[in-house]
C-alpha positions as CSV (number, residue, x, y, z in Angstrom):
1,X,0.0,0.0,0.0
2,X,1.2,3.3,-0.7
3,X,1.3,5.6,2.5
4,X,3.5,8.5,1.8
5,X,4.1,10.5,-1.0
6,X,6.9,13.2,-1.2
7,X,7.4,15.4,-3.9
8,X,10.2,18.6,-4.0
9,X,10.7,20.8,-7.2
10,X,8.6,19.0,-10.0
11,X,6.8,20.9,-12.5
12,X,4.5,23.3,-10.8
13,X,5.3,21.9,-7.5
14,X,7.7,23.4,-4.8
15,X,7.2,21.3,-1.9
16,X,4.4,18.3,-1.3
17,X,4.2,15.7,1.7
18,X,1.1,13.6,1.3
19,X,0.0,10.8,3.4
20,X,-2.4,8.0,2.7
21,X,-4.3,5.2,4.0
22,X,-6.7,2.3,2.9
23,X,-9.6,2.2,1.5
24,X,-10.5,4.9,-1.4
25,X,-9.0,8.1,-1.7
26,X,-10.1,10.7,-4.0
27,X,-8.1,14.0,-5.8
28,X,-10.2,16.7,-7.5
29,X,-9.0,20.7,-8.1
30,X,-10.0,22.5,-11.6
31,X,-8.8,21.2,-14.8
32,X,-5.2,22.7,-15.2
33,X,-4.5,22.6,-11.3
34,X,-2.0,19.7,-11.4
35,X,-3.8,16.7,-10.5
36,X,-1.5,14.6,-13.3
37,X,1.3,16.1,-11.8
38,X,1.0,14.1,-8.8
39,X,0.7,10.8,-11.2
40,X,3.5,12.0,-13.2
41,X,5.4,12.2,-9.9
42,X,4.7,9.0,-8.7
43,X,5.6,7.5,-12.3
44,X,9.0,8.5,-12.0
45,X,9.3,6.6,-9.3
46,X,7.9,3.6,-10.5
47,X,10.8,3.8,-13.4
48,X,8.9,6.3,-15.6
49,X,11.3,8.1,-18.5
50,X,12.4,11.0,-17.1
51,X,14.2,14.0,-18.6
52,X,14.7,17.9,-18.1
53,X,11.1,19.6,-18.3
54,X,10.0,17.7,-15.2
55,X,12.5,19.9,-13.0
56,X,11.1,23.2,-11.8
57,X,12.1,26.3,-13.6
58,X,15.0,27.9,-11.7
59,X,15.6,24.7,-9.6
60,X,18.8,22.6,-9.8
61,X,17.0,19.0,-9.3
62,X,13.6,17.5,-8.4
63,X,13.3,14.6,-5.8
64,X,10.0,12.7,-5.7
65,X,9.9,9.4,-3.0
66,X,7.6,7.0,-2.7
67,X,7.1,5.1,0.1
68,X,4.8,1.4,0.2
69,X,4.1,-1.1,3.0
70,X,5.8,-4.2,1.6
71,X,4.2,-7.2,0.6
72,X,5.5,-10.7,-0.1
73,X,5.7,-10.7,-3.8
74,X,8.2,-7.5,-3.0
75,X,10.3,-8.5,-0.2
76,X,10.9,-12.0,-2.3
77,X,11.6,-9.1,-5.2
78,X,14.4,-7.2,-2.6
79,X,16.0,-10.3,-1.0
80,X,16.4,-12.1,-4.2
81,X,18.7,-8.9,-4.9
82,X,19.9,-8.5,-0.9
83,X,18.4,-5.0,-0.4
84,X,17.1,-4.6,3.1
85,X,13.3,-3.5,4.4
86,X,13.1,-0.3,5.5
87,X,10.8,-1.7,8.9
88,X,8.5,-3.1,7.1
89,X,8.4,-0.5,3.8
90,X,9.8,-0.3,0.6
91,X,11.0,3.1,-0.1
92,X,11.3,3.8,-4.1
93,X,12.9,7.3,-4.8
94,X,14.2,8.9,-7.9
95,X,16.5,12.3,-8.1
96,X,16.3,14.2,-11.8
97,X,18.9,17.1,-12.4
98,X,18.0,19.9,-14.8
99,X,20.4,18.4,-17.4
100,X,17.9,15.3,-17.5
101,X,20.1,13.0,-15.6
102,X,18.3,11.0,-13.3
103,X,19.3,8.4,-10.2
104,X,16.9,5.9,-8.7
105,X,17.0,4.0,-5.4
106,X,15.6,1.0,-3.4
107,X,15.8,1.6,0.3
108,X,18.7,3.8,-0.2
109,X,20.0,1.4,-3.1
110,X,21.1,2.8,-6.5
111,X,19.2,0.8,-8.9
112,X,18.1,1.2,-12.4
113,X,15.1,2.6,-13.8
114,X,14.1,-0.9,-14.9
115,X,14.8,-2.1,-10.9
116,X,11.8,0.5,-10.2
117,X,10.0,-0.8,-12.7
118,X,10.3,-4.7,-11.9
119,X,9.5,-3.6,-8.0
120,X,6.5,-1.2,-8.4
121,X,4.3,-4.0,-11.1
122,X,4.4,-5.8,-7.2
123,X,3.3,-2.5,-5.3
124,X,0.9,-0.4,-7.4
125,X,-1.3,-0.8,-10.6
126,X,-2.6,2.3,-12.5
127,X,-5.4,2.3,-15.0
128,X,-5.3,5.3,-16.8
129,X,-8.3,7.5,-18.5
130,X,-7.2,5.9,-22.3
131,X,-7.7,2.0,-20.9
132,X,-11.0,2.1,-22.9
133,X,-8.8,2.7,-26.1
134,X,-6.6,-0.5,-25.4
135,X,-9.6,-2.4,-25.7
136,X,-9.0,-2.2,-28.8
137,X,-6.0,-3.5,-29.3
138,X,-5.3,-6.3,-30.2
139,X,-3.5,-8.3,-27.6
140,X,-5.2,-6.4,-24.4
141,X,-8.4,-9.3,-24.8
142,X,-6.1,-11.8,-23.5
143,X,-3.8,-9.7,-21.2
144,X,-6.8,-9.2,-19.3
145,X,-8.4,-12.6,-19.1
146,X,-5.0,-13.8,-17.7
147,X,-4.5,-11.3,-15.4
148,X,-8.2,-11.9,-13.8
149,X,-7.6,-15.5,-14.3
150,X,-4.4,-15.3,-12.6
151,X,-2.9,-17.3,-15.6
152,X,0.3,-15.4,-16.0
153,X,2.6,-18.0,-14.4
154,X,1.2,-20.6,-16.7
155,X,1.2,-18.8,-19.8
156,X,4.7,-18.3,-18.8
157,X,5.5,-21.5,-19.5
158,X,3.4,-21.3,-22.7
159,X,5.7,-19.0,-23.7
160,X,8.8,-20.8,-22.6
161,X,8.5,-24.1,-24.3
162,X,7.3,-22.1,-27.8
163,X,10.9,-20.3,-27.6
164,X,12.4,-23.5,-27.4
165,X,10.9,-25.0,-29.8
166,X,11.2,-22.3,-32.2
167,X,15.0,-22.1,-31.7
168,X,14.9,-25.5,-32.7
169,X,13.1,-25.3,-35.8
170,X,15.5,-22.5,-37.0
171,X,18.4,-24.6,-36.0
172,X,17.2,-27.5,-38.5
173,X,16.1,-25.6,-41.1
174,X,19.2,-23.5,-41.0
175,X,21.0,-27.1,-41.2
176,X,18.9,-28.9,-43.5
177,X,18.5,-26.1,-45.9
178,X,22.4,-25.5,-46.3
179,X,23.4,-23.8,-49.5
180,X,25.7,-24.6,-52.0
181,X,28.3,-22.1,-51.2
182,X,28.2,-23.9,-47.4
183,X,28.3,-27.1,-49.2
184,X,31.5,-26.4,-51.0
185,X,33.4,-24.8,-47.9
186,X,32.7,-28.0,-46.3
187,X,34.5,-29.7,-48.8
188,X,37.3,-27.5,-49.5
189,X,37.6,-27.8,-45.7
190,X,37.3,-31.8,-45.5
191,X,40.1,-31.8,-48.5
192,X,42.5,-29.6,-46.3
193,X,41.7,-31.3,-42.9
194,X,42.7,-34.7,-44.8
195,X,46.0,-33.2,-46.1
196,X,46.9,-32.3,-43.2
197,X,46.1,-35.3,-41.2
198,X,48.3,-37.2,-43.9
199,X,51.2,-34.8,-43.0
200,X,50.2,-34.9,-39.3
201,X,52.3,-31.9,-38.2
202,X,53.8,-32.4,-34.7
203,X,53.5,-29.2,-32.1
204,X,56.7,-28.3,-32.1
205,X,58.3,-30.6,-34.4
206,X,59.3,-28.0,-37.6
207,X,61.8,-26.1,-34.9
208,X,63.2,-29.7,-33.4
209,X,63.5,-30.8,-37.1
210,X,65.4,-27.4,-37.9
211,X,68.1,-27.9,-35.1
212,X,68.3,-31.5,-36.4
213,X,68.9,-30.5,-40.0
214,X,72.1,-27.4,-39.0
215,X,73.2,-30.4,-36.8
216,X,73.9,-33.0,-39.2
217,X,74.8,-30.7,-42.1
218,X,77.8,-29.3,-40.1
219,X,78.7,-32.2,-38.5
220,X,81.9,-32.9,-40.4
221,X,83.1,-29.3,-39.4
222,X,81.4,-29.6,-35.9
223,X,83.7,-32.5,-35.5
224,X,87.2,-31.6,-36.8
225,X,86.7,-28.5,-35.2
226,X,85.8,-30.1,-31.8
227,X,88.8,-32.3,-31.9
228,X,91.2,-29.7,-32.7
229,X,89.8,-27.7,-29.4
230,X,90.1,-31.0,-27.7
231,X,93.6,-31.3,-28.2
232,X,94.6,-28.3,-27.2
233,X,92.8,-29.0,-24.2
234,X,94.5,-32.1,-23.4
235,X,97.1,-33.0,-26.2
236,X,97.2,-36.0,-28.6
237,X,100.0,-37.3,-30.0
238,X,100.5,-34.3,-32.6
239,X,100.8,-31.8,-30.1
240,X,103.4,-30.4,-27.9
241,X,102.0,-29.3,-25.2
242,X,98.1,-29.0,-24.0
243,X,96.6,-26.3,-22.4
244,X,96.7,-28.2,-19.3
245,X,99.6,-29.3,-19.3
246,X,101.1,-26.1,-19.7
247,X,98.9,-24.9,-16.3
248,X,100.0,-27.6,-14.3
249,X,103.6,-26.8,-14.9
250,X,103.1,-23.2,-14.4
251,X,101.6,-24.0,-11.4
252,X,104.6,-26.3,-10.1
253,X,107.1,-23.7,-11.0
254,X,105.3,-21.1,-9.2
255,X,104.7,-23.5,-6.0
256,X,109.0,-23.8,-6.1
257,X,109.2,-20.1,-5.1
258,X,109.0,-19.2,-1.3
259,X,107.0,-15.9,-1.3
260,X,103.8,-15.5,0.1
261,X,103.3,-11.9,-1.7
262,X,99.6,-11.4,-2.6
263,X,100.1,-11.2,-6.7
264,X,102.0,-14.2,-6.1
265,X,99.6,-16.1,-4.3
266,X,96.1,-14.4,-6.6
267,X,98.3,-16.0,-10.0
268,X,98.8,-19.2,-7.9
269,X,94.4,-19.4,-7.4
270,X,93.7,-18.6,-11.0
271,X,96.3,-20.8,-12.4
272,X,94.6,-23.5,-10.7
273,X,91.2,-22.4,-11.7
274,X,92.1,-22.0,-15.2
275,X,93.6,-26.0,-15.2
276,X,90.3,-27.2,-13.4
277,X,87.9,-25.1,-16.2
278,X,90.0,-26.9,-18.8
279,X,89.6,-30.1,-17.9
280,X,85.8,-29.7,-17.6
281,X,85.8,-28.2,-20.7
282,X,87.5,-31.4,-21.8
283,X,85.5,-33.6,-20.6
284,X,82.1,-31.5,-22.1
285,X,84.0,-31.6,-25.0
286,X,84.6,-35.2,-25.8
287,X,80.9,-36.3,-24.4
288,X,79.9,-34.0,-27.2
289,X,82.2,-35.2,-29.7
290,X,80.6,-38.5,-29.1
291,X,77.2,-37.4,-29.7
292,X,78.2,-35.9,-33.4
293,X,76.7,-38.1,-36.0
294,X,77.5,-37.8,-39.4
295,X,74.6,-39.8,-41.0
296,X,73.6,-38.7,-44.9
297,X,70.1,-41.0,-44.4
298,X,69.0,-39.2,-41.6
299,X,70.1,-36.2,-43.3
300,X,68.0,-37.1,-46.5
301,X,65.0,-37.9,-44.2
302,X,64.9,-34.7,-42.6
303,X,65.4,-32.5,-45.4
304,X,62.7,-34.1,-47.4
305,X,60.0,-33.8,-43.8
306,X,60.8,-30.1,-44.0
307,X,60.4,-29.7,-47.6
308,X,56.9,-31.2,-46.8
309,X,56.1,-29.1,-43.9
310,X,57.6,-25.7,-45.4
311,X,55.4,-26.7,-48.8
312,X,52.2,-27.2,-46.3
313,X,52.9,-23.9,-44.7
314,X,53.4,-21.5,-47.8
315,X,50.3,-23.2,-49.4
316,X,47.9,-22.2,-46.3
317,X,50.5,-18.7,-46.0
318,X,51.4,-19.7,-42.1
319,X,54.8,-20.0,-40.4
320,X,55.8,-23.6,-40.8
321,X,56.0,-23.6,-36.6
322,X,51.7,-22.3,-36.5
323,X,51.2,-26.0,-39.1
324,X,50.1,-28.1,-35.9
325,X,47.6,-24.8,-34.0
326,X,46.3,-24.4,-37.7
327,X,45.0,-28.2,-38.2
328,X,43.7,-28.8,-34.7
329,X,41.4,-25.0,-35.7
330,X,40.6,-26.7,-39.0
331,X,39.6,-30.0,-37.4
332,X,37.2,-28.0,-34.9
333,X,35.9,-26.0,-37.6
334,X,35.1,-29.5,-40.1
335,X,33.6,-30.8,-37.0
336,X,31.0,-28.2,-35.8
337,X,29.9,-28.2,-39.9
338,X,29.6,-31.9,-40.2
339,X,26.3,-32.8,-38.5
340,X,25.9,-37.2,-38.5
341,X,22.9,-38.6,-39.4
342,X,22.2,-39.6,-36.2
343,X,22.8,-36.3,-34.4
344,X,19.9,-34.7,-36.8
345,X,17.9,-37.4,-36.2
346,X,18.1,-36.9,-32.7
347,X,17.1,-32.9,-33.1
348,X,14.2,-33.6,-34.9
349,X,13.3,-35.5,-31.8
350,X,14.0,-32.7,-29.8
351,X,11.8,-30.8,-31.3
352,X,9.2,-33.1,-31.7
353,X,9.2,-33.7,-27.8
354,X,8.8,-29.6,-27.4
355,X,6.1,-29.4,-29.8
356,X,4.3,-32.1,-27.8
357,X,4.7,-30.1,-24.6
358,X,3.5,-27.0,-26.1
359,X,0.4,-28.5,-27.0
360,X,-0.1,-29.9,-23.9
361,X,0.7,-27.1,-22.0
362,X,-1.0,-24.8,-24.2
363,X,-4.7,-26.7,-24.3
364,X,-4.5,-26.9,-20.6
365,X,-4.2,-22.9,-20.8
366,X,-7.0,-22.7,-23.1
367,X,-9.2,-24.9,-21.0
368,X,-8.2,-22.6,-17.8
369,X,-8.8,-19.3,-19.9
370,X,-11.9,-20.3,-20.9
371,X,-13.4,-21.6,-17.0
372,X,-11.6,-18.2,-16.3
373,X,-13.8,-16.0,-19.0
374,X,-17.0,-17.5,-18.2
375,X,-16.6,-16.0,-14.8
376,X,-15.3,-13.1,-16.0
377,X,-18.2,-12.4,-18.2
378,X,-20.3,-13.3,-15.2
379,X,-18.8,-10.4,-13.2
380,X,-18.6,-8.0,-16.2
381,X,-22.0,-8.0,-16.8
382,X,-22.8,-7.6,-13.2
383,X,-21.8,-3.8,-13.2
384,X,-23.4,-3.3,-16.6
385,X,-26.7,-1.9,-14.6
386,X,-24.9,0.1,-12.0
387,X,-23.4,1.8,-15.2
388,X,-26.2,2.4,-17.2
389,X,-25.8,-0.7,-19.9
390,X,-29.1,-2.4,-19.2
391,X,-29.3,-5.6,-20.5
392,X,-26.3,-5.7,-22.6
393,X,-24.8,-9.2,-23.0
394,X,-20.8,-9.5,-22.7
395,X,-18.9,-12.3,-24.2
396,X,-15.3,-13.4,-24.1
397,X,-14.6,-15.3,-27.3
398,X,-11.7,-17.8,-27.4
399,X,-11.5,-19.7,-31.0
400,X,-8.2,-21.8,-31.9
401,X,-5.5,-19.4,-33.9
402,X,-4.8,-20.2,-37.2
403,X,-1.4,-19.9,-35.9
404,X,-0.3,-20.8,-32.5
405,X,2.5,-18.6,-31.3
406,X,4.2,-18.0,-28.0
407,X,0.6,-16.6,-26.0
408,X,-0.7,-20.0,-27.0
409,X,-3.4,-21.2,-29.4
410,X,-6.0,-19.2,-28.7
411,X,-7.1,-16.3,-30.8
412,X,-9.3,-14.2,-28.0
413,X,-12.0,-10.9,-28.3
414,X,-13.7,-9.2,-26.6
415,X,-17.6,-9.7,-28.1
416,X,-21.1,-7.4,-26.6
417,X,-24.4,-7.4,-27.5
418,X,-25.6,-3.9,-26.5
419,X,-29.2,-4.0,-27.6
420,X,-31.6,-7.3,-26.7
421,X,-32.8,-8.6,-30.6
422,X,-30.1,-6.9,-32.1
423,X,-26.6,-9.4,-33.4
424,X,-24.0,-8.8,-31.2
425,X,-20.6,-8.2,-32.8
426,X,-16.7,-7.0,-31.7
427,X,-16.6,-4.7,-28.9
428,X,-15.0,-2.5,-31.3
429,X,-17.8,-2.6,-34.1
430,X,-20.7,-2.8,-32.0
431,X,-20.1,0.0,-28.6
432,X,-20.4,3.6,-28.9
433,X,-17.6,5.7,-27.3
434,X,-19.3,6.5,-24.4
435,X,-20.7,2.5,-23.9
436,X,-17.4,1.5,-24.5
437,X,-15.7,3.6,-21.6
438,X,-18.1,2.5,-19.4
439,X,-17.6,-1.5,-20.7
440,X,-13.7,-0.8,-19.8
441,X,-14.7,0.6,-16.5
442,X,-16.7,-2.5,-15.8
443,X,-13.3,-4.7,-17.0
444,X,-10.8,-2.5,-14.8
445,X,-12.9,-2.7,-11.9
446,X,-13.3,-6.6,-12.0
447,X,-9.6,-7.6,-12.5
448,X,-8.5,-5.3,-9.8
449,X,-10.7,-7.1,-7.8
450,X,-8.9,-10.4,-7.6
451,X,-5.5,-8.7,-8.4
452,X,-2.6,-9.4,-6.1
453,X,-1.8,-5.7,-6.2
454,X,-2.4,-3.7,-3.1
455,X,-2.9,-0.4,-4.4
456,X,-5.1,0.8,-7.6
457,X,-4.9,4.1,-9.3
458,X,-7.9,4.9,-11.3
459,X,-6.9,7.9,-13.4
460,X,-10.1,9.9,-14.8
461,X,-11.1,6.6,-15.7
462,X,-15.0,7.9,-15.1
463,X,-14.7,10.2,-17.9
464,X,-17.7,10.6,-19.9
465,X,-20.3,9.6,-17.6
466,X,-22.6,11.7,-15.2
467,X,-25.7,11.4,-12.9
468,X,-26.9,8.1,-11.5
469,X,-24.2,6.1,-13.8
470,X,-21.2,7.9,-12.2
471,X,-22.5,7.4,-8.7
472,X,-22.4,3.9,-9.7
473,X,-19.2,4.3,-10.4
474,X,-17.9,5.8,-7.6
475,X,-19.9,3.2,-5.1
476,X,-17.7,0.1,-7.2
477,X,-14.3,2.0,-6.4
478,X,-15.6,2.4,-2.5
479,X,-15.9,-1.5,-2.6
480,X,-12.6,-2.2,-4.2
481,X,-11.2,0.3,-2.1
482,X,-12.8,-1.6,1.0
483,X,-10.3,-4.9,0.1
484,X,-6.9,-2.8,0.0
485,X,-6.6,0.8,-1.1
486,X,-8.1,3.0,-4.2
487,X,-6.7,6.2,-5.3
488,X,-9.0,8.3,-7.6
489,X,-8.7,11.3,-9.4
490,X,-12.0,12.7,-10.9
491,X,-14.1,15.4,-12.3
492,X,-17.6,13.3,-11.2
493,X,-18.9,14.3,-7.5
494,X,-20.8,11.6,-7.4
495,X,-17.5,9.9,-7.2
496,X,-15.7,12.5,-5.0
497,X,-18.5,12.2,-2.6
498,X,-18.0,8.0,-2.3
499,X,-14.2,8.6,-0.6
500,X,-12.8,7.6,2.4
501,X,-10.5,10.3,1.8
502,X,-10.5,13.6,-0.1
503,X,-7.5,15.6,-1.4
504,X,-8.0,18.9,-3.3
505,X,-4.9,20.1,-6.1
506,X,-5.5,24.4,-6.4
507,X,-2.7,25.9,-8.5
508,X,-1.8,29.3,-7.1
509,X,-0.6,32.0,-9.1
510,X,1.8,34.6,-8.0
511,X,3.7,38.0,-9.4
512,X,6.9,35.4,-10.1
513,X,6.0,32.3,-9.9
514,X,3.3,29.9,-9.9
515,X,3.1,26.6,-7.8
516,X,0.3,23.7,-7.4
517,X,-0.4,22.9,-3.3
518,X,-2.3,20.0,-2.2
519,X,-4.2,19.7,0.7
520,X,-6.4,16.8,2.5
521,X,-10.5,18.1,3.2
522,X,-12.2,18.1,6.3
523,X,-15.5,17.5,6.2
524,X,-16.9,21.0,6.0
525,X,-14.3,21.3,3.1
526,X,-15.2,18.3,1.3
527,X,-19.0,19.7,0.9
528,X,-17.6,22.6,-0.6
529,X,-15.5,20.7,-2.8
530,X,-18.1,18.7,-3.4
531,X,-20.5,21.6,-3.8
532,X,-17.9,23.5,-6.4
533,X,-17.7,20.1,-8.9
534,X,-22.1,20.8,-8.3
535,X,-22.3,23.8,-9.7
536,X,-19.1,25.7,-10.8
537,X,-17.9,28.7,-9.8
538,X,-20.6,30.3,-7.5
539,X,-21.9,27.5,-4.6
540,X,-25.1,28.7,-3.2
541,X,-26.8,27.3,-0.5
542,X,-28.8,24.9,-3.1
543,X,-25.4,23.4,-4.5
544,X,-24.3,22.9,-0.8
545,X,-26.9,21.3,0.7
546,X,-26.7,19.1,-2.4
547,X,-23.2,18.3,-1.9
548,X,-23.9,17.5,1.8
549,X,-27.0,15.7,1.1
550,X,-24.6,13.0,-1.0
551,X,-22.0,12.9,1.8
552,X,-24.6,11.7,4.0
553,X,-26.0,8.8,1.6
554,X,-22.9,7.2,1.3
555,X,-22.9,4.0,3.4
């Protein structure tokens, strides 16, 4: 339920606190006063667009807050996204500079403008002045049968299964309609994947085979020049002296003479280094030279596997080392276009399984819409004496669609009968303007009656009608707003006069500025209100006593 409304700097208004209970609550004031301003206001905090022109001329932002008592539906809505009750209320608020930027929030929370919008379709539910032109639309029959049904949730999963089975359908004909260019990439594809299988590049086997190739093609020179350095390492039978020979005698020499003078004794250390690094270096040396292979038929072998793998790699212009990363792609690619036999067969079961669920779940929502608008008629027809229809006869027709679609396989309208002997026909054919307002007045009033919602805006919704038909009106709004709470604005005051509560919107007008004021009517007020909507601008006592004398009737 909405209890407080606060509203700073927006359009006409400078500063607005209004509080509200249950049951029905009425706004009247002169045309032009501001009474949309207040709905405009509370729009933008149910996620309406906002921009610029909604701030008030010379102010820097406007701030409009809403606050409702929660309900399940949207404390399951806030703890599915962890934001915290404010004791018990949901407070939706929404700040709009005079650039046109705006910033929403949820107990304090910066949320989006769709946030405020998934929230407030659990808190409040307006029915504007036009609802008797989205009669005639086509899809509002069956938006309103479910919602007074309560079918939503299982047209849902109408809904649901036709997506998937739709995706489906496009998926096989996508595959089974291939065309010819698709065809041949396959091919050209399946041609290169089997080249290059046959070659079977290894990961990293072009660099390895590389190293291999410099290895044996210089290993003639590798060795003579490795035995050469060997030599002079250790000596062979050609040589003189070795390197470490010579180190081990310069060494001896300089152990012979008795100094212990640092120079002496730093060229005795690297002497001896220098002979232990040559003889590692010999030993490295001669495990090498035994690991030098001069072999022409492994040569031969692995020039002619590079010749294939360099060949491979110019023809698909990659590096010979990106062979092995480009198949495995080219294998993944051949195997998300080649679809078996057996894997299509098993998609067309697919979808025939989710065709066979839509059915089923769609006739059982045709059988429910159907119980659903034979009580609906019922209760639609009920108000058509309280609002001046007589014995008009209305009809919910549901026929199967030609073609079924994602809402199901029913094709539904909206039929009356506003004349007894004459054919009944579509609502849109058949009702005047004025019968046809009053036949959406009638429809509004029974859904919000079983809606979930615990607050119902009914936005000029009695225009067009007067007299007995619009205290009619106002008596069904005091009964719905007997089961939660009913906020009305109106020109009728037969309607005013049914309220629980009356607020009055008066746009004053100054030397500099001009600014729209709200205030809640006592009861001497309210007769004058009242009294005002009578008879215009001059009440006299006739118009008064009138206004008081409908006060009093209302039970």
């Amino acid at each position: 339920m909405l209890v407080h409304l606060s509203v700073h700097q927006f359009a006409l208004v400078d500063h607005l606190e209004l509080e509200l209970r249950a049951g029905m609550s009425v706004i009247t004031g002169e045309t032009g006063a501001g009474k949309s301003i207040l709905l405009d206001a509370l729009g933008l905090t149910l996620g309406g667009r906002a921009d610029a022109d909604c701030v008030r001329h010379g102010a820097d932002k406007a701030e409009i807050a809403a606050t409702f008592s929660a309900n399940a539906a949207a404390e399951l809505w806030l703890q599915q996204r962890d934001i915290p009750a404010e004791d018990g209320n949901i407070i939706l608020r929404r700040i709009v500079s005079a650039e046109g930027r705006s910033r929403g929030y949820i107990n304090g929370r910066p949320v989006s403008a769709s946030d405020l919008r998934e929230v407030g379709q659990f808190l409040i539910e307006i029915h504007s002045q036009h609802a008797h032109q989205r009669l005639l639309q086509k899809e509002t029959p069956r938006q309103l049968l479910d919602a007074y049904g309560n079918l939503q949730l299982q047209a849902g999963e109408v809904a649901l299964v036709w997506s998937e089975w739709q995706q489906l359908q496009r998926r096989l004909a996508k595959l089974q309609e291939e065309s010819a260019e698709v065809i041949a990439q396959r091919q050209l594809l399946t041609y290169q994947v089997e080249e290059l299988r046959e070659l079977a590049p290894g990961e990293l086997e072009a660099d390895e085979l590389e190293s291999e190739q410099k290895r044996l093609s210089n290993a003639e020179s590798m060795l003579l020049n490795g035995q050469y350095a060997l030599a002079a390492c250790y000596g062979d039978e050609n040589s003189e002296l070795a390197a470490t020979q010579l180190t081990y005698q310069a060494i001896q020499r300089l152990h012979d003479i008795d100094d212990q003078h640092p120079l002496l004794a730093e060229a005795r250390d690297l002497l001896g280094q220098a002979h232990i690094q040559l003889e590692e270096a010999g030993r490295s040396l001669q495990h090498y030279l035994d690991l030098v292979d001069i072999n022409p038929h492994r040569l031969q072998q692995v020039d002619k596997r590079l010749s294939d793998l360099y060949s491979m790699a110019r023809k698909h212009q990659i590096q010979p080392s990106a062979l092995y990363a480009y198949w495995q792609e080219q294998e993944s690619a051949l195997a998300a276009m080649n679809l078996s036999d057996d894997d299509l067969a098993e998609l067309h079961q697919q979808a025939e399984n989710l065709h066979q669920e839509y059915q089923q779940l769609a006739a059982g929502l045709s059988h429910a819409r159907r119980q659903a608008a034979a009580r609906m008629d019922s209760e639609v027809e009920a108000h058509f004496e309280a609002l001046a229809l007589g014995p008009a006869r209305f009809t919910t027709r549901i026929e199967n669609s030609e073609q079924p679609g994602r809402h199901g396989t029913d094709q539904i309208s909206f039929y009356v009968q506003t004349n007894p002997g004459m054919p009944g026909g579509p609502l849109a054919k058949v009702a005047s303007g004025g019968e046809l307002a009053r036949i959406s007045l009638a429809l509004q009033v029974v859904t919000a009656a079983v809606s979930d919602i615990p607050s119902l805006i009914f936005d000029e919704v009695d225009v067009g009608i007067g007299g007995g038909t619009a205290e009619r009106v106002g008596r069904l709004l005091r009964t719905l707003g007997k089961q939660g709470q009913v906020l009305c604005v109106t020109h009728q005051p037969q309607v005013a006069a049914q309220a629980h509560q009356h607020y009055q919107v008066s746009k004053i007008s100054g030397d500099s500025a001009t600014h729209t004021q709200l205030r809640k009517l006592d009861d001497k007020q309210r007769s004058e209100e009242i009294a005002r909507m009578l008879g215009g601008v001059d009440i006299t006592r006739q118009t008064l006593a009138h206004a008081q004398e409908m006060l009093a009737l209302v039970k």
